[in-house]
C-alpha positions in Angstrom: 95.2 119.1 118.3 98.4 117.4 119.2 101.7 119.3 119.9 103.6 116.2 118.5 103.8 113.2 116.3 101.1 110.8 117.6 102.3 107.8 116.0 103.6 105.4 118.9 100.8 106.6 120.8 98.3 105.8 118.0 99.7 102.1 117.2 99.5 101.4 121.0 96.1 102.3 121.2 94.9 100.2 118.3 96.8 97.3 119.5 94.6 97.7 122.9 91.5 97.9 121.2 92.3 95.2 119.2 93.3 92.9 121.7 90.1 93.3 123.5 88.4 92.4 120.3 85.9 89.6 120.2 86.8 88.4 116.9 90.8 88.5 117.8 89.9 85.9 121.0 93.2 83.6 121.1 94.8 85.4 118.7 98.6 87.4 120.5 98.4 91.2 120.2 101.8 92.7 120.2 103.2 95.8 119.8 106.6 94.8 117.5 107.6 91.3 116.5 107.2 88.8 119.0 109.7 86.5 117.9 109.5 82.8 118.0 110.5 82.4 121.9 107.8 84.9 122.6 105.1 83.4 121.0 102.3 82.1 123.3 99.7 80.4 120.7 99.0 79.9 117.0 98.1 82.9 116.2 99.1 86.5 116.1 99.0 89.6 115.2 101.9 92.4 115.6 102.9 96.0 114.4 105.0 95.3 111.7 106.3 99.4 111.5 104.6 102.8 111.1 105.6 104.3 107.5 105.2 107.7 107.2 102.7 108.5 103.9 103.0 112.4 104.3 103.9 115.4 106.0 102.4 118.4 104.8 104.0 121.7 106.5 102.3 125.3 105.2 104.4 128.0 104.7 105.8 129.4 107.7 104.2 133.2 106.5 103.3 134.6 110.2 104.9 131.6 112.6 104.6 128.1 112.9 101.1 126.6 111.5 99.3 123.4 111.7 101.1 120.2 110.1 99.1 117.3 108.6 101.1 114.3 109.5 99.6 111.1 107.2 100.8 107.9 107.9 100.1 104.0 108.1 100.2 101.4 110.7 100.8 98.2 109.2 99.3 95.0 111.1 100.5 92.1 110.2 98.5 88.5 110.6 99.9 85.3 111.3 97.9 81.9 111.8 98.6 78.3 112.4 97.6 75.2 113.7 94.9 74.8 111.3 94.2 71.5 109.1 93.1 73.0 105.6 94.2 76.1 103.9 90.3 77.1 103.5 90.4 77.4 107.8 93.7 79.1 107.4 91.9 81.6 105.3 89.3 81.8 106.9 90.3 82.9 110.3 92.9 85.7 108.6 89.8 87.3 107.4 87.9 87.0 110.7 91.1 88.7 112.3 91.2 91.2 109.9 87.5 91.4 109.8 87.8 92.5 113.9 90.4 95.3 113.0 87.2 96.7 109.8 85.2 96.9 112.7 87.6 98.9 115.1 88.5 101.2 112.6 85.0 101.7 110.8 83.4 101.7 114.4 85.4 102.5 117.0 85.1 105.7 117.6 87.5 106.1 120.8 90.0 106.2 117.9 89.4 109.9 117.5 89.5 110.4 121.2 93.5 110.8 120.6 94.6 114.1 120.7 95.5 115.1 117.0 93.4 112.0 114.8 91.6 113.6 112.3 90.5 110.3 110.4 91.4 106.7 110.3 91.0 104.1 107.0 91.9 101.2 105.6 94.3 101.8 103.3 95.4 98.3 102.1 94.8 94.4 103.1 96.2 91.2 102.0 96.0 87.6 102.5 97.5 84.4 101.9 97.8 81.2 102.9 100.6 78.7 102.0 100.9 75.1 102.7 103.9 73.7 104.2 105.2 70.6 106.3 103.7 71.6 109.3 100.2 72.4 107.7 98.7 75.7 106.0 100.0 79.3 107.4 97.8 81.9 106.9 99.5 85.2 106.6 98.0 88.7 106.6 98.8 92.5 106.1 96.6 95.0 107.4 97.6 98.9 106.8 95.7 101.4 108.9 96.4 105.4 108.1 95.5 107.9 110.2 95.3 111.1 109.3 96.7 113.0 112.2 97.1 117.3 112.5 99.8 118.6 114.8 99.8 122.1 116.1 102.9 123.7 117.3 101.4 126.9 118.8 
């Protein structure tokens, strides 16, 4: 068990499985916004923030006990450069399709110290036409279900 939050470590080690990804080939993997300067190609995909779901502390009755610490990851997907909004759509969900597979089969995952589980907790997907062609967007929210042990 871990002896401390996880979270940053947790995101970074997604981000590096996802980036090695077959189904995310082209597609930027960053850790926090890239902003427009930084952006290398059409597409990315970048850790939006890491929301805290829930803490759950025990009573302190004979010292400090194991915490739960249950929160999400939120991934979010960003493609353009494509000419309808069908292949906008369709390469979100391949994107998102390669982060299913690293969190349903993955299991280096649970190699962190501390992860207890990890799940898809929400997805979404859109794709909106504008002058410069379709942009597909995409939200991806990962929780991981982490236990910390202070002893």
């Amino acid at each position: 068990m871990a002896d401390a939050p996880i979270r940053w470590a947790a995101a970074k080690h997604l981000a590096d499985l996802f980036a090695g990804r077959a189904e995310l080939d082209g597609c930027q993997v960053e850790v926090g916004f890239p902003g427009e300067l930084k952006v290398k190609g059409a597409e990315y995909l970048y850790l939006d923030e890491i929301d805290t779901s829930e803490i759950t502390e025990p009573n302190m009755m004979a010292g400090p006990l194991d915490q739960d610490d249950i929160f999400d990851v939120r991934w979010v997907i960003r493609v353009a450069n494509r000419k309808t909004i069908d292949a906008a759509m369709l390469r979100v969900c391949e994107i998102d399709a390669g982060i299913h597979a690293i969190v349903t089969g993955d299991h280096t995952i649970g190699d962190l110290d501390g992860v207890v589980s990890v799940e898809i907790a929400d997805r979404k997907q859109l794709v909106a036409n504008t002058a410069d062609g379709p942009i597909g967007h995409g939200l991806t929210v990962v929780r991981i279900h982490s236990r910390i042990s202070p002893n």
